[in-house]
N, CA, C and O atoms as CSV, one atom per row, in Angstrom:
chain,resi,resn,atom,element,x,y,z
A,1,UNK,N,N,-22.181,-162.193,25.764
A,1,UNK,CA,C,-23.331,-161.899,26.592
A,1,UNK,C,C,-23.674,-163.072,27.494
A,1,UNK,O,O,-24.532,-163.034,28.376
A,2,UNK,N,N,-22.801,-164.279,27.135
A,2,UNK,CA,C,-24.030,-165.276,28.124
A,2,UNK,C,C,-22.605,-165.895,28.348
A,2,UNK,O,O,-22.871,-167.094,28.426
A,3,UNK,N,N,-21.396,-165.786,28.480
A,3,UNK,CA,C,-20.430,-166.565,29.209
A,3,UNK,C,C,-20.153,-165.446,30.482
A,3,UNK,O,O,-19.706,-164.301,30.553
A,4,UNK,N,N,-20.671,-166.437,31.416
A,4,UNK,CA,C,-19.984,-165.774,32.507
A,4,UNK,C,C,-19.173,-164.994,32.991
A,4,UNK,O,O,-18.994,-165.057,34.207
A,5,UNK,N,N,-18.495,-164.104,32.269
A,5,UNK,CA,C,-16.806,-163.262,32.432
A,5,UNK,C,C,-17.279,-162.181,32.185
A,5,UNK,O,O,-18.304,-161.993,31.529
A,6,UNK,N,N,-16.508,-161.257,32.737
A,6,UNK,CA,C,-16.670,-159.673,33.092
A,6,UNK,C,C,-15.658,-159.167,31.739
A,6,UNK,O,O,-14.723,-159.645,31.097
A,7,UNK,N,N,-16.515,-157.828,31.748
A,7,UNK,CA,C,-16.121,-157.222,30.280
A,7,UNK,C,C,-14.390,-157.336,30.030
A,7,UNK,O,O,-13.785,-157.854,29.092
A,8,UNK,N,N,-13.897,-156.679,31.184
A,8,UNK,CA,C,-12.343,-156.630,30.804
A,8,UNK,C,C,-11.574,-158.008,30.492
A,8,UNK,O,O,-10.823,-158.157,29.528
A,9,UNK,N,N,-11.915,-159.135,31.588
A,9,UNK,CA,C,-12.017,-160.075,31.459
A,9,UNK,C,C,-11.709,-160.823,29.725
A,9,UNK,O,O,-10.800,-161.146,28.961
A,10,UNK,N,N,-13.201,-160.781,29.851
A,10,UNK,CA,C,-13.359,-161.085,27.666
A,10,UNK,C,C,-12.234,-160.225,27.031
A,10,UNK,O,O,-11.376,-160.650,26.257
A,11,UNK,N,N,-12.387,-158.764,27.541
A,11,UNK,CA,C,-11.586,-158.273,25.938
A,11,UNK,C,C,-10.015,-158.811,26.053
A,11,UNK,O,O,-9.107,-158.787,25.222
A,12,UNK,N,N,-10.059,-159.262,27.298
A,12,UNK,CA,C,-8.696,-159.513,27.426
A,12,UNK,C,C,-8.223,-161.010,26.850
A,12,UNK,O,O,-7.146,-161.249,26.303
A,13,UNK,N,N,-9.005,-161.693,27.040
A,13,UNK,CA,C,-8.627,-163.254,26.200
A,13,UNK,C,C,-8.917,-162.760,24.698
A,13,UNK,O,O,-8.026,-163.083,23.912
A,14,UNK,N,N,-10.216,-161.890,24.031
A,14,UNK,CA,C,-10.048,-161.626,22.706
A,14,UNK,C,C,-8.367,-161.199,22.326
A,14,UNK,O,O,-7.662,-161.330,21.325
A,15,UNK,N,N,-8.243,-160.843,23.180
A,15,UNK,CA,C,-6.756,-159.829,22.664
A,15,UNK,C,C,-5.268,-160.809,22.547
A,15,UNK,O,O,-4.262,-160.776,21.839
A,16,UNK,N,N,-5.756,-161.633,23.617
A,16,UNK,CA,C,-4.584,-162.845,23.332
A,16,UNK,C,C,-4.864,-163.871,22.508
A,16,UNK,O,O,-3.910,-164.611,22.266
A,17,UNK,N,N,-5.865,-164.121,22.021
A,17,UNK,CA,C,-6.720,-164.825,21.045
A,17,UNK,C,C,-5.998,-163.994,19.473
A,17,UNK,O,O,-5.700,-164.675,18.491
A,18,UNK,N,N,-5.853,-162.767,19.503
A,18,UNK,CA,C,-5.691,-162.191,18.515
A,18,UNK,C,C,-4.832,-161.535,18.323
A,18,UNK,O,O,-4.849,-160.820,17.321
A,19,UNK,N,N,-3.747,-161.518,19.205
A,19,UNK,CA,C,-2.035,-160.972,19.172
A,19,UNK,C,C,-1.113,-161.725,18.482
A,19,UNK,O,O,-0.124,-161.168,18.004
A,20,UNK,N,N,-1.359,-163.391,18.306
A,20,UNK,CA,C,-0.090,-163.759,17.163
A,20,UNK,C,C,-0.351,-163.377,16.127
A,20,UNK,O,O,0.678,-163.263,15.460
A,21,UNK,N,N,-1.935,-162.878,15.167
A,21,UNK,CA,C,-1.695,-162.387,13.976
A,21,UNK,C,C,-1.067,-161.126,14.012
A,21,UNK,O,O,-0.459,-160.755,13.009
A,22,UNK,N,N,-1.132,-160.246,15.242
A,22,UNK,CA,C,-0.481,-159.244,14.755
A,22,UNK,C,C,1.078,-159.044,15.226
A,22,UNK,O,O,1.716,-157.991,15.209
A,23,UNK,N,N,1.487,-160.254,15.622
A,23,UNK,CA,C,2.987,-160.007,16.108
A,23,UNK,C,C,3.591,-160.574,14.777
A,23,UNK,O,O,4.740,-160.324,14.412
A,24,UNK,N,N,2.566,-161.486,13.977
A,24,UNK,CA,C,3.535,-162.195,13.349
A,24,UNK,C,C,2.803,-160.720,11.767
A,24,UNK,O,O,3.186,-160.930,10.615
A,25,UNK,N,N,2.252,-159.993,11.929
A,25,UNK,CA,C,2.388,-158.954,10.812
A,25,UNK,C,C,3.595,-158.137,10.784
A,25,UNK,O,O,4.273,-157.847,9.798
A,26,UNK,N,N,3.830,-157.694,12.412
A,26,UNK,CA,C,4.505,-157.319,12.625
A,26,UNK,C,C,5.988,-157.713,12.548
A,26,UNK,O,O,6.687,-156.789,12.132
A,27,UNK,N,N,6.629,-158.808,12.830
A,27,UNK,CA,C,7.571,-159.332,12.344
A,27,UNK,C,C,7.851,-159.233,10.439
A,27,UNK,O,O,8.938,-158.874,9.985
A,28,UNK,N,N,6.872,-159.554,9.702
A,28,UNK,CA,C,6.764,-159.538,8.059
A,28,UNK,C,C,7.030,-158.093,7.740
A,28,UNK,O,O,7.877,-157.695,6.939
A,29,UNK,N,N,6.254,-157.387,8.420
A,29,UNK,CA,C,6.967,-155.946,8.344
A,29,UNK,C,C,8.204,-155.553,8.834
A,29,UNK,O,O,8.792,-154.688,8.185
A,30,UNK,N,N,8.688,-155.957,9.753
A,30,UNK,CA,C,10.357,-156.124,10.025
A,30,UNK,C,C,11.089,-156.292,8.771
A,30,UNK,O,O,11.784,-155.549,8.078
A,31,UNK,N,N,10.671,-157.621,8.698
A,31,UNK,CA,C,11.570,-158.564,7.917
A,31,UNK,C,C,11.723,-157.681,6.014
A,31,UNK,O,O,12.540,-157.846,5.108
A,32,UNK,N,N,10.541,-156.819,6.146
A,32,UNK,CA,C,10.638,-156.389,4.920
A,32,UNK,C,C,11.179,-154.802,4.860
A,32,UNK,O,O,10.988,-153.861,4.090
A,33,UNK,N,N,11.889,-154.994,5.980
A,33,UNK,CA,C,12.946,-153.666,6.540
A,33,UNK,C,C,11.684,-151.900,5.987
A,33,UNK,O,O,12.085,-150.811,5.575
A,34,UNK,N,N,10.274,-152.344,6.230
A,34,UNK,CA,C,9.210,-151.156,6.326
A,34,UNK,C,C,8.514,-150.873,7.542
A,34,UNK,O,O,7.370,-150.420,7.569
A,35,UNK,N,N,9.296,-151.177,8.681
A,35,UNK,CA,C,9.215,-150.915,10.056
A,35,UNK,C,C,9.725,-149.570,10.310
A,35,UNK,O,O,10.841,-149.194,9.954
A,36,UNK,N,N,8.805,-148.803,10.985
A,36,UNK,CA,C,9.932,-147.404,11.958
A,36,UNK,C,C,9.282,-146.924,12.533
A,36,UNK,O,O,8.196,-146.607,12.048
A,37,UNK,N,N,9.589,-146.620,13.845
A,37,UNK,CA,C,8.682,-146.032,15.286
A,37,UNK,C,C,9.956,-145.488,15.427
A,37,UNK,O,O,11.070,-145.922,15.134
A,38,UNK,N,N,9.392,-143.978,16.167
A,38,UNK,CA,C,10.355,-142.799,16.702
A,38,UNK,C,C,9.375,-141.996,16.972
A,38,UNK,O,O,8.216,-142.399,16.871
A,39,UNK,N,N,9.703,-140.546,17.416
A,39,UNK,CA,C,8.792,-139.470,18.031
A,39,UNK,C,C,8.075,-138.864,16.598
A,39,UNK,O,O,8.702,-138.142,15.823
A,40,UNK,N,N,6.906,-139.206,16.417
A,40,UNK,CA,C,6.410,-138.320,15.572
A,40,UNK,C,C,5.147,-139.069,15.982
A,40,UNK,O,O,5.124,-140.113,16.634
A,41,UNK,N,N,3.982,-138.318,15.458
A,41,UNK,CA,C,2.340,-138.496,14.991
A,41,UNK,C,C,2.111,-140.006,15.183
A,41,UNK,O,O,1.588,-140.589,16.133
A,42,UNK,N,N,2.732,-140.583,13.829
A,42,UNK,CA,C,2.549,-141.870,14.257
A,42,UNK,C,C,2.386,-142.935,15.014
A,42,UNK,O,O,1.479,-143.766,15.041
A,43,UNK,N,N,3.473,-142.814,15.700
A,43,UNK,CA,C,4.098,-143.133,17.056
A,43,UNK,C,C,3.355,-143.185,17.686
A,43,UNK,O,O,2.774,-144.256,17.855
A,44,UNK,N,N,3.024,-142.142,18.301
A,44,UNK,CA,C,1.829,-141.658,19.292
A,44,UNK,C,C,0.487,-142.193,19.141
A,44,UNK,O,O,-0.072,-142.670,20.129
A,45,UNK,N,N,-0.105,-142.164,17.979
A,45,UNK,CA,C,-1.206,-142.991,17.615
A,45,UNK,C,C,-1.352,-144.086,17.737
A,45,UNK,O,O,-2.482,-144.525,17.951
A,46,UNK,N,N,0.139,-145.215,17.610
A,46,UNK,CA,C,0.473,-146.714,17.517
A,46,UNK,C,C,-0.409,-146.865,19.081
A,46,UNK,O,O,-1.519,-147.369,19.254
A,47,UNK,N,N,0.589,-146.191,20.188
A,47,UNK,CA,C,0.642,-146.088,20.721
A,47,UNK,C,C,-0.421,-146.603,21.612
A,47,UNK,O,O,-0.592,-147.680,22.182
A,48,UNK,N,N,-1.353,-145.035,21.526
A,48,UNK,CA,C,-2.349,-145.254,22.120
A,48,UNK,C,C,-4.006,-145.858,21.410
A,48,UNK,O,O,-5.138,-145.624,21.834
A,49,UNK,N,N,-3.631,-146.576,20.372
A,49,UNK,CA,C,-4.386,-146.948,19.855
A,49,UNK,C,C,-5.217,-148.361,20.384
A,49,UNK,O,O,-6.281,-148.769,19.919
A,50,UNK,N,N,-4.258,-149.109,21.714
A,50,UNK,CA,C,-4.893,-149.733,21.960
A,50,UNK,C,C,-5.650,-149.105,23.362
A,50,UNK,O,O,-5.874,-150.071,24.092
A,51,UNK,N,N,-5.983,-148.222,23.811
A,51,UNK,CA,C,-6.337,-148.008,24.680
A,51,UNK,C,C,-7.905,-147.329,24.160
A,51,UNK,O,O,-8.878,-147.412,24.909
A,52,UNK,N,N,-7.968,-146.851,23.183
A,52,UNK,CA,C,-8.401,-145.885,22.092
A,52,UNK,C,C,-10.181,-147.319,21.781
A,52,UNK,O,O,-11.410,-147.334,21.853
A,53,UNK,N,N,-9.237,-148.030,21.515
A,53,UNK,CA,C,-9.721,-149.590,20.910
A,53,UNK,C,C,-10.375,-150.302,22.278
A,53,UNK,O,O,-11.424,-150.940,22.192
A,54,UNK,N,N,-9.729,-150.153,23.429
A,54,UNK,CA,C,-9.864,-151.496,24.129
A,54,UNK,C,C,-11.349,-150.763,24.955
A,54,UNK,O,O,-12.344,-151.440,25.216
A,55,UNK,N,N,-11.207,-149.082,25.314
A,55,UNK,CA,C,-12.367,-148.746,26.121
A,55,UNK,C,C,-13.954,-149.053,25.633
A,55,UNK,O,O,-14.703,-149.763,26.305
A,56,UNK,N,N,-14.378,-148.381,24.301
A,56,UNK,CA,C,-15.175,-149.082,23.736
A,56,UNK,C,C,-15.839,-150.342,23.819
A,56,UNK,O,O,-16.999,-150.745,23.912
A,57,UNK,N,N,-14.748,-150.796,23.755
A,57,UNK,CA,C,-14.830,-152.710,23.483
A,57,UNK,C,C,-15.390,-153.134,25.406
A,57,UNK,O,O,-16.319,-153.840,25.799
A,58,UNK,N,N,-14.379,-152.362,26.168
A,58,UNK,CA,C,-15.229,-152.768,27.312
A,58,UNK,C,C,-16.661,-152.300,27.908
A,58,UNK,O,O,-17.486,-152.853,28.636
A,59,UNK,N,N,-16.616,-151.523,27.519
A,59,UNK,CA,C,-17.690,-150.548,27.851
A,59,UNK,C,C,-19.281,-151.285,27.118
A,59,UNK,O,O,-20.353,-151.193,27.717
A,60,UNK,N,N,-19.148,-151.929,25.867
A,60,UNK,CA,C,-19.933,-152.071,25.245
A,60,UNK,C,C,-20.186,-153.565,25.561
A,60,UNK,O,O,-21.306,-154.073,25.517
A,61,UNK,N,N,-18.793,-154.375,25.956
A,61,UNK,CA,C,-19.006,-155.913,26.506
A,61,UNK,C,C,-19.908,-155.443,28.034
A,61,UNK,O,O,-21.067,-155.857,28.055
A,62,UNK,N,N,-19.576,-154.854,28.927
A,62,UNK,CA,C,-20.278,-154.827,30.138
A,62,UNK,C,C,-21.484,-154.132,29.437
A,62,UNK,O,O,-22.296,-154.915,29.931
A,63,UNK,N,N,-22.353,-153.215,28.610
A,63,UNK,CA,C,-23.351,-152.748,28.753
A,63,UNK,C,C,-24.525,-154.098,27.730
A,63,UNK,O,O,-25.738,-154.182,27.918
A,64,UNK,N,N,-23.846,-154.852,26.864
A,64,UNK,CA,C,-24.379,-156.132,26.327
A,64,UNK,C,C,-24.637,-156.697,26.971
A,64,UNK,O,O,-25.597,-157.299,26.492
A,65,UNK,N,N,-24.375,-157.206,28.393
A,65,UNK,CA,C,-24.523,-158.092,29.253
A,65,UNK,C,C,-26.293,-157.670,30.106
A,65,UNK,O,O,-27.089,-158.412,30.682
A,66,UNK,N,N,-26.327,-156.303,29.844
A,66,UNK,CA,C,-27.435,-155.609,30.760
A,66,UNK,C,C,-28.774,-155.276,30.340
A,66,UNK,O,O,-29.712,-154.738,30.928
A,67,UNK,N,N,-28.570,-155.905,28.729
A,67,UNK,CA,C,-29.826,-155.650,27.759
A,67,UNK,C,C,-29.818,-157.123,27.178
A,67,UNK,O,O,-29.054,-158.086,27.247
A,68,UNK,N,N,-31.239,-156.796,26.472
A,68,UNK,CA,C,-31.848,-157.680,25.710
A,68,UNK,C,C,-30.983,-158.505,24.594
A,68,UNK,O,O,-31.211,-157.942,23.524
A,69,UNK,N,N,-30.059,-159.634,24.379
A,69,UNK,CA,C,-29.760,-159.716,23.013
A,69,UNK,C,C,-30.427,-159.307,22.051
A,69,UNK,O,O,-29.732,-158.732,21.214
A,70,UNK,N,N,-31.796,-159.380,21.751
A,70,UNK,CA,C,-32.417,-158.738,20.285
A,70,UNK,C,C,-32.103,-157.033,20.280
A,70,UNK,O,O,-31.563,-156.502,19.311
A,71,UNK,N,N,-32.465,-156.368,21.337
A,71,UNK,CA,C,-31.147,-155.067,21.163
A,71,UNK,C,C,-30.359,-154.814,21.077
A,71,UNK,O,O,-30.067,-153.785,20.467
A,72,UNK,N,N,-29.267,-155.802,21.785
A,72,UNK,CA,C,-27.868,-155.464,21.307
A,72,UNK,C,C,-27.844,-155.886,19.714
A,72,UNK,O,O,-27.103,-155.224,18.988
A,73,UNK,N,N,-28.471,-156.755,19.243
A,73,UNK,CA,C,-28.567,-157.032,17.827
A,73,UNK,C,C,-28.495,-155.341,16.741
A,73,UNK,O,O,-27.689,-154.767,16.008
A,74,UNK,N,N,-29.837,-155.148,17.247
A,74,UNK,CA,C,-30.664,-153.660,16.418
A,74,UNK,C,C,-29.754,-152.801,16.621
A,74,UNK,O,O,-29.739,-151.947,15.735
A,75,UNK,N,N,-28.687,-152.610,17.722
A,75,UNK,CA,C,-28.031,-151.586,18.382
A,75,UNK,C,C,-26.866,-151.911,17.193
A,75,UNK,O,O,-26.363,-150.919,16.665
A,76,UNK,N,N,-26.477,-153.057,16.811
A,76,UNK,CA,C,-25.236,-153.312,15.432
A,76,UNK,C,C,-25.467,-152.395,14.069
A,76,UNK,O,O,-24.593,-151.845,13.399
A,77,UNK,N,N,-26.775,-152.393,13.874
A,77,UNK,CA,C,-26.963,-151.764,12.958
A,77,UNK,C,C,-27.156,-149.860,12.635
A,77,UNK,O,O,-27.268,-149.178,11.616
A,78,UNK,N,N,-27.109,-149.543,14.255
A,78,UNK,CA,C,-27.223,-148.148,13.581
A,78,UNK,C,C,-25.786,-147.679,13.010
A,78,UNK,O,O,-25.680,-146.998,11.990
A,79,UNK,N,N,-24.454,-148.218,13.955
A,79,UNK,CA,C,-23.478,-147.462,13.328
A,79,UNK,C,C,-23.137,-147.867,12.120
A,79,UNK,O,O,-22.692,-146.998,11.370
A,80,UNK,N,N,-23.226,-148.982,11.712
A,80,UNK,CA,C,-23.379,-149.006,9.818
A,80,UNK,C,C,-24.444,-148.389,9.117
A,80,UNK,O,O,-24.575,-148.613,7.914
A,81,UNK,N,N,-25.280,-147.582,9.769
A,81,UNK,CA,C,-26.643,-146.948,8.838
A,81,UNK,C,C,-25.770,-145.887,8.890
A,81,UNK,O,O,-25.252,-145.633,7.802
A,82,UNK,N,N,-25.283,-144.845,10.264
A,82,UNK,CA,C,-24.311,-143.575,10.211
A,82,UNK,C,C,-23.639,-143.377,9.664
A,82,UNK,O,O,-23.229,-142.230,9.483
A,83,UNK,N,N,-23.136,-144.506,9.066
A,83,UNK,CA,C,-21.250,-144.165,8.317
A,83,UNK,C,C,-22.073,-144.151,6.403
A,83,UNK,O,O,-21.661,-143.397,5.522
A,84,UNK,N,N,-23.259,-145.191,6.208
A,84,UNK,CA,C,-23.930,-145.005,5.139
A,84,UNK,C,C,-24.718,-143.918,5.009
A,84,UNK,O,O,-25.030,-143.546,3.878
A,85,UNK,N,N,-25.111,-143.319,6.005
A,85,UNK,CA,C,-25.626,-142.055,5.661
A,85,UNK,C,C,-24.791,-140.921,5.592
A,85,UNK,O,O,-25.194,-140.089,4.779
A,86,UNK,N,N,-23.665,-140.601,6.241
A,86,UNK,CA,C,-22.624,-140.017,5.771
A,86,UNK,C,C,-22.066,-140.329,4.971
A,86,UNK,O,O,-22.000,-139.250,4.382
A,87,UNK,N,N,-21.589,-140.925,4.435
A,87,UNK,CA,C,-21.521,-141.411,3.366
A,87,UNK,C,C,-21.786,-140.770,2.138
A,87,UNK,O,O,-20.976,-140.068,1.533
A,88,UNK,N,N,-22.889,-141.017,1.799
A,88,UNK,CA,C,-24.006,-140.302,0.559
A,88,UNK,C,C,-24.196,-139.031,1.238
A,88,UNK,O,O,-24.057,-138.351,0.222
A,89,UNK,N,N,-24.413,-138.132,2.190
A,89,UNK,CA,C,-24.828,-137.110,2.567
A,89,UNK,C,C,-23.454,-135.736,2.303
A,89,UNK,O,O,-23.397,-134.788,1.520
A,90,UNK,N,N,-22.436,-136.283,3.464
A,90,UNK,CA,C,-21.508,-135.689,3.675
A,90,UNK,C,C,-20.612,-135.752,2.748
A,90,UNK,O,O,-20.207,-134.658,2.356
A,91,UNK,N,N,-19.997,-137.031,2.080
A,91,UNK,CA,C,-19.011,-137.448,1.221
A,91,UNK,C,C,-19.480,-137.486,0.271
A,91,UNK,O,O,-18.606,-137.624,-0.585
A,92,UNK,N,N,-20.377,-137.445,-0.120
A,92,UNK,CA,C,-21.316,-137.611,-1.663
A,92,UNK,C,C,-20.417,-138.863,-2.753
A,92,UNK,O,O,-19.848,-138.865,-3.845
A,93,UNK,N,N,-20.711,-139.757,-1.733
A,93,UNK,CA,C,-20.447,-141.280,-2.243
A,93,UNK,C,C,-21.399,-141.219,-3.577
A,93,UNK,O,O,-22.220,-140.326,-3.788
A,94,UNK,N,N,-21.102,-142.486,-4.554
A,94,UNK,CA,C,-21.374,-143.305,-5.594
A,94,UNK,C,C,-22.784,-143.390,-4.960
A,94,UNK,O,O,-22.588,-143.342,-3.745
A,95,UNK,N,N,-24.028,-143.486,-5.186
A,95,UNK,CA,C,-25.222,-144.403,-4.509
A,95,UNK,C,C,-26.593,-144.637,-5.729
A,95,UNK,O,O,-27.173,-143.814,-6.438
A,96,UNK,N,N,-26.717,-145.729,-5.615
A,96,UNK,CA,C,-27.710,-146.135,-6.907
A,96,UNK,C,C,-28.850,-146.392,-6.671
A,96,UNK,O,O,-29.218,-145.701,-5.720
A,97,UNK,N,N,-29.852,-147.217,-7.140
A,97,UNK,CA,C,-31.112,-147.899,-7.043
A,97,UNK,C,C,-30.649,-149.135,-6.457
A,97,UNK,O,O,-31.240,-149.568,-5.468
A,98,UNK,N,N,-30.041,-149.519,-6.756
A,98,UNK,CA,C,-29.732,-151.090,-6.040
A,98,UNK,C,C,-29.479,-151.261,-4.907
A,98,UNK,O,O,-29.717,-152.243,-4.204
A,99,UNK,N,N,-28.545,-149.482,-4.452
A,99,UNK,CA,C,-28.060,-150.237,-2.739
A,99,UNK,C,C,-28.889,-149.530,-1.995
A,99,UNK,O,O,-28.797,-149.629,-0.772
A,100,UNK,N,N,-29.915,-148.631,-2.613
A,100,UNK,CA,C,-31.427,-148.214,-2.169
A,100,UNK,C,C,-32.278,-148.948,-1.852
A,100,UNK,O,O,-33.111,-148.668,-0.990
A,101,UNK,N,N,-32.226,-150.314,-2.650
A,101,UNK,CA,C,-33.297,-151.103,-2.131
A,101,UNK,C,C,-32.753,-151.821,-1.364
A,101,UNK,O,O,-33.364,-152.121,-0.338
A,102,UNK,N,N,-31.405,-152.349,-1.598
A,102,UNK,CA,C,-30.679,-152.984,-0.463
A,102,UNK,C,C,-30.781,-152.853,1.154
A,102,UNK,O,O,-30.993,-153.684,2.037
A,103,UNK,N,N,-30.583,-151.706,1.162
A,103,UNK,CA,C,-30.937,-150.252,2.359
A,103,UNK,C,C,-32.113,-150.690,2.801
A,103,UNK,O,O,-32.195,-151.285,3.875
A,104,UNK,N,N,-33.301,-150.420,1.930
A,104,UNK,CA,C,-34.522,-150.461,2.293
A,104,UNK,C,C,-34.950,-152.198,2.461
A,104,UNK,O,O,-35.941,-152.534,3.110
A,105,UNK,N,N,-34.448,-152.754,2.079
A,105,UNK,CA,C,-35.247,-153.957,2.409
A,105,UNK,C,C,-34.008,-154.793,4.026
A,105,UNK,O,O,-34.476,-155.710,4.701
A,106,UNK,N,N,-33.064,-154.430,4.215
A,106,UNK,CA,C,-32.721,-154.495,5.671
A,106,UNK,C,C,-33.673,-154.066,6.356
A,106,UNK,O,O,-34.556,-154.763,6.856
A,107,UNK,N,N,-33.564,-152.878,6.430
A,107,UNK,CA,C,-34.296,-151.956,7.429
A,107,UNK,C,C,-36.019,-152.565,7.636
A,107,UNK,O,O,-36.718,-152.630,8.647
A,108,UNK,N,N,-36.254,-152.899,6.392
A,108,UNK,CA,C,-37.360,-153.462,6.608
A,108,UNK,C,C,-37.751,-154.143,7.543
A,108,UNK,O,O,-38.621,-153.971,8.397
A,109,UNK,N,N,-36.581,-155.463,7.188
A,109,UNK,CA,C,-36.570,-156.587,8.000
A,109,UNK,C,C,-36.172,-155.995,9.521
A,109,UNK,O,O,-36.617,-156.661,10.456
A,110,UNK,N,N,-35.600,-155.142,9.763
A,110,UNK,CA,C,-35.070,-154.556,10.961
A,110,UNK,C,C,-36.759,-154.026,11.575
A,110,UNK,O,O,-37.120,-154.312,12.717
A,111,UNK,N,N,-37.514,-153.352,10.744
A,111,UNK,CA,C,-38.619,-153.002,11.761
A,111,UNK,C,C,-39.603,-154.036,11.611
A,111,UNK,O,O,-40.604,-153.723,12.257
A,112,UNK,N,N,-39.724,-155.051,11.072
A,112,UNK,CA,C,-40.636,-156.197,11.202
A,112,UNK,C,C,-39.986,-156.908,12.309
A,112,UNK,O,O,-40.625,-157.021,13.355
A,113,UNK,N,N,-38.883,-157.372,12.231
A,113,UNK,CA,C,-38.313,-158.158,14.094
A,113,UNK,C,C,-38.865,-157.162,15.021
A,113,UNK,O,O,-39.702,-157.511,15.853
A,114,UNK,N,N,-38.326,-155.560,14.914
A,114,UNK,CA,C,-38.816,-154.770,16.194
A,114,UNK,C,C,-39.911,-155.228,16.474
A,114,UNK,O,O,-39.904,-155.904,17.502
A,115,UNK,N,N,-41.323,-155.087,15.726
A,115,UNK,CA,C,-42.507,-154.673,15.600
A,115,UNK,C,C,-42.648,-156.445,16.697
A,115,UNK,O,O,-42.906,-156.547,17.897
A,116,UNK,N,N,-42.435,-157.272,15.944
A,116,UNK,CA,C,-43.341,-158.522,16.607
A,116,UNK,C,C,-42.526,-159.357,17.886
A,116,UNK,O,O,-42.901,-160.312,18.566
A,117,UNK,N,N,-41.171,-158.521,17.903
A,117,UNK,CA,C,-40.416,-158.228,19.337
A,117,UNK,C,C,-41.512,-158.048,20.413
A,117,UNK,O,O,-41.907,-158.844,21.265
A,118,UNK,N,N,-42.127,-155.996,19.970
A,118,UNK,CA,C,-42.854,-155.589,20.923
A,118,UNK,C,C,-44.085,-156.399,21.204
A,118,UNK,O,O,-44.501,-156.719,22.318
A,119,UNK,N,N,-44.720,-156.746,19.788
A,119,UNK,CA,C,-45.893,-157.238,20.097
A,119,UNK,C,C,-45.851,-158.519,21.232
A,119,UNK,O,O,-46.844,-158.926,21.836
A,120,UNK,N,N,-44.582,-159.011,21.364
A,120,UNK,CA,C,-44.631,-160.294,22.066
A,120,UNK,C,C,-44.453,-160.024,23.398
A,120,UNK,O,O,-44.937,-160.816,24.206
A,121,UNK,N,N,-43.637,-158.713,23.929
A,121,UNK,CA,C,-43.094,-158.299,24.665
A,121,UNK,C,C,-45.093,-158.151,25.373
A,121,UNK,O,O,-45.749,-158.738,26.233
A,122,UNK,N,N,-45.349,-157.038,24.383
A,122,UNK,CA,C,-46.826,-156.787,24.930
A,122,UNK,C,C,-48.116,-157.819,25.671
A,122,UNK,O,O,-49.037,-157.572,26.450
A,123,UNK,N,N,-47.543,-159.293,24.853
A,123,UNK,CA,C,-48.775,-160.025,24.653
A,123,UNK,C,C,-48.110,-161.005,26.358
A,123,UNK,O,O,-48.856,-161.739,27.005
A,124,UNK,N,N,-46.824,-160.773,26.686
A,124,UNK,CA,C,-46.445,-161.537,27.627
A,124,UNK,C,C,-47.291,-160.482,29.130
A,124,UNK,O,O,-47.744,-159.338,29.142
A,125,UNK,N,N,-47.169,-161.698,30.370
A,125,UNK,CA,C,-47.720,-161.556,31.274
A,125,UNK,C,C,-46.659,-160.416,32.476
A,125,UNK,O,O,-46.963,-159.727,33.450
A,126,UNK,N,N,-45.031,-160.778,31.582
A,126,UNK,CA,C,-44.524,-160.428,32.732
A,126,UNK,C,C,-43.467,-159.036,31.516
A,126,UNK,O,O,-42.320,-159.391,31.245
A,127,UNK,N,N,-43.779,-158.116,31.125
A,127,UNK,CA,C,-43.252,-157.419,30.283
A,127,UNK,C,C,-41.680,-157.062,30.281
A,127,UNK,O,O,-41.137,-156.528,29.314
A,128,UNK,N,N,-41.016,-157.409,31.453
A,128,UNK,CA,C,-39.568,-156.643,32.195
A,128,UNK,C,C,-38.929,-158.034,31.111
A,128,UNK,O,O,-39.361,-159.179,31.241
A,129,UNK,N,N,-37.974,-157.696,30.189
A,129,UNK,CA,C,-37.010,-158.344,29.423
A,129,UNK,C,C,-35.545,-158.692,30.454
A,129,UNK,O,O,-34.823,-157.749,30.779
A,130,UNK,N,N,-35.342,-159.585,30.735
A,130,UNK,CA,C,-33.573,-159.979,31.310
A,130,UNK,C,C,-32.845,-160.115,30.373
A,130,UNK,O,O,-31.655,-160.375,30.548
């Protein structure tokens, strides 16, 4: 959010930043003769998986740049609340008292930052967030 570089830009040094671990997985998988690409499902998925991967990633680096960091913050947490609420809902996961309160005392903390966010937002002269 605060280095100067345009979304594609970033994802693109992340990606060279993070291609020898996977060339050199990829080689270990060679080497352990459990390599095979040809026309099937797979393949196709390998495939386009970085494209699958990379839009997201830009889309979400250029729209971070256009909001508040303390939202892009709050904005981290809903898709781990979705996959936990599916989770227990849809999949009828394991779920106890413990990761209930766990749950609940994030979230907590999640609407106490909101709350004195706004209030500050409110109490300022010039309300428009950069």
């Amino acid at each position: 959010k605060l280095v100067p570089i345009d979304a594609i830009s970033s994802i693109t040094i992340e990606c060279i930043v993070t291609a020898p671990a996977g060339f050199i997985y990829l080689w270990y998988i060679w080497q352990q003769q459990q390599m095979s690409f040809g026309i099937n499902s797979s393949s196709l998925w390998l495939i386009f998986s970085g494209a699958v991967t990379a839009v997201p990633l830009i889309l979400f680096s250029a729209g971070a740049k256009r909001i508040p960091l303390s939202l892009t913050g709050f904005i981290q947490y809903v898709g781990p609340t979705l996959m936990f609420i599916l989770g227990i809902f849809v999949f009828k996961e394991p779920f106890d008292v413990d990761q209930l309160i766990t749950f609940v005392f994030i979230w907590l903390g999640i609407i106490v930052y909101s709350i004195s966010q706004y209030l500050k937002i409110k109490k300022s002269k010039n309300p428009v967030v950069n």
